[in-house]
Structure formats: C-alpha cells, structure tokens
N, C-alpha and C positions, 0 to 999 in steps of 0.2 A: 637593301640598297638597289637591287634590281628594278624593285616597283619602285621607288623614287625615280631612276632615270628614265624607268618609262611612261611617266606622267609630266617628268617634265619634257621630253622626247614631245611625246603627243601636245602641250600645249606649246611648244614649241614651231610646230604644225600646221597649229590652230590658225588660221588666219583672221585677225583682228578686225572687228565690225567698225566700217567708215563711220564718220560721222554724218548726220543726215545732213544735207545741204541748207537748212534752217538755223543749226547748231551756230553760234556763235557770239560776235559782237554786234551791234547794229547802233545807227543812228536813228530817233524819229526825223520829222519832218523839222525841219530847223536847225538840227544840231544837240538842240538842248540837254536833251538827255543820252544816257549808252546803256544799252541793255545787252544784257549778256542770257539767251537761251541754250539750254542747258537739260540733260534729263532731268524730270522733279526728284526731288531729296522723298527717296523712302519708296518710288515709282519710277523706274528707270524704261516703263515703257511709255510714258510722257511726256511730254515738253513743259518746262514753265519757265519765267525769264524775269531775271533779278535786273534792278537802278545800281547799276555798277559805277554811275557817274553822273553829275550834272555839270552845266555850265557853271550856275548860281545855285550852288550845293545850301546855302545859307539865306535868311531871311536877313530884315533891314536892324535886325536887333544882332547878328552877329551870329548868332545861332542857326546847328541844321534846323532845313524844314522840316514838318513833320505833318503824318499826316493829320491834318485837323478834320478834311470834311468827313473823315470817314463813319460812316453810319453806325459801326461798331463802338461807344466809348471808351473800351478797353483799349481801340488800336491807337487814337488817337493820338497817342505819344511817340508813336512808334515814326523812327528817320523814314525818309522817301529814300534815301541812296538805303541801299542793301534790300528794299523792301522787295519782295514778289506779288507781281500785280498782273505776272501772266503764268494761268495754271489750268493743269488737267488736258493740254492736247493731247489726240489720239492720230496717229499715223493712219493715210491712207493710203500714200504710194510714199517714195523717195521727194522728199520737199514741200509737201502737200498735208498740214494737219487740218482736222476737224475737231471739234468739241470741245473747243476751248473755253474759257473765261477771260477776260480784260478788266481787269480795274484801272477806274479813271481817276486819280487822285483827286485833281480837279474839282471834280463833280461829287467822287464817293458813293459813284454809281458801278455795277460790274454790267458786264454784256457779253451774251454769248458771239462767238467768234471761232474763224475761221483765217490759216495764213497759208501761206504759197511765195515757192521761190518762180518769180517772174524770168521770161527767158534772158532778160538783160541782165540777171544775177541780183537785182533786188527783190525785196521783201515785200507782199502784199500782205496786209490785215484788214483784215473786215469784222467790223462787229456793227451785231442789231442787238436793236431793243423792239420786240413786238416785229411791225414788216419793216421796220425803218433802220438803214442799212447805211454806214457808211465807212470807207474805207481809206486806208494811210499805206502810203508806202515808205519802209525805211530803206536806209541804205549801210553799206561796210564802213567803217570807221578806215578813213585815209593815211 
C-alpha cells in the first residue's frame, strides 16, 4: 500500500510535458483541408499529421475521395480524410521540426520537409524536391 501511494504521490509531482507549439489543428492555405499534428502512432518522439477534415470530403460520384495518384497501388483506395501524409519530424527546438516527409495527394509525390511556428502564431512548411523549395503557410482553425 505504501509503494502505491508513493508512486502515485511522485506522479503526482511529475509535471506534465506541454504540448510543442506545432501540436494541433491547422488550416492549409484556403481552408480546404484540417490537419490535426499529433505525435506519430508507435514514435512519440515525432510529429505526423492526419486529414482530419475537408471541405469537399467527397467526389462528383457521391463518394470519399481516395487517394488515387498514389504511387503505391495498394494505397490507392485508401480515404484522404483520416490519411497521414505528414511523418517522421524530428524536434530541434520548441516549434521548429526537421526531417520530415509531406505527401502531396495531389501529385502522389512525398518531399522532404521542414515546419516552424511563425512569430504570428502560424504555421510555416517547407518542402523540397532536389534544391527546389517551396513553402505554405497554415493557420489555426477559427
């Protein structure tokens, strides 16, 4: 009985780690989509970031989308909402990952990447392909 109250005594204690300033919901550029960043499932010392929503969750047949460009034929059935298409960041300070991945459904292309919280509270992402670099900034869902 003793060691139980003293473990739960000491987590008690424990002061609970913030969440990094990255962590949450976000808008792209338009609206269209909400992504929810998140530790990865199974790696909690990384960031990945799930299609938690679309505007136009659906094609002109009624149905989710899916990803069709994707280069993998196995994935291609798989829905864009719930999918993860951002994985593997690594922390370099508070708000600042590196080493990421970006998949572009779109395209069905991935890119290595790089995000940061901006001092105005939004989101920068950067991904290249080779030297060619280009960047989005999200924003917080209102």
């Amino acid at each position: 009985m003793r060691m139980l109250l003293a473990t739960a005594l000491a987590l008690a204690a424990t002061p609970a780690l913030a969440a990094d300033p990255v962590e949450g919901d976000w808008l792209v550029p338009g609206g269209s989509v909400q992504v929810r960043i998140a530790p990865c499932a199974g790696n909690p010392d990384r960031l990945c970031g799930v299609i938690t929503g679309m505007r136009n969750p659906n094609g002109k047949d009624g149905k989710p989308l899916r990803d069709v460009n994707n280069p993998n034929p196995n994935l291609r059935g798989q829905t864009l909402v719930g999918m993860t298409f951002i994985r593997d960041f690594r922390r370099v300070e508070p708000g600042r990952w590196t080493g990421g991945k970006i998949y572009d459904p779109d395209e069905g292309k991935t890119y290595a990447s790089k995000m940061r919280i901006s001092p105005d509270g939004t989101l920068k992402l950067e991904g290249c392909v080779l030297m060619i670099c280009q960047a989005q900034t999200w924003r917080r869902p209102s």
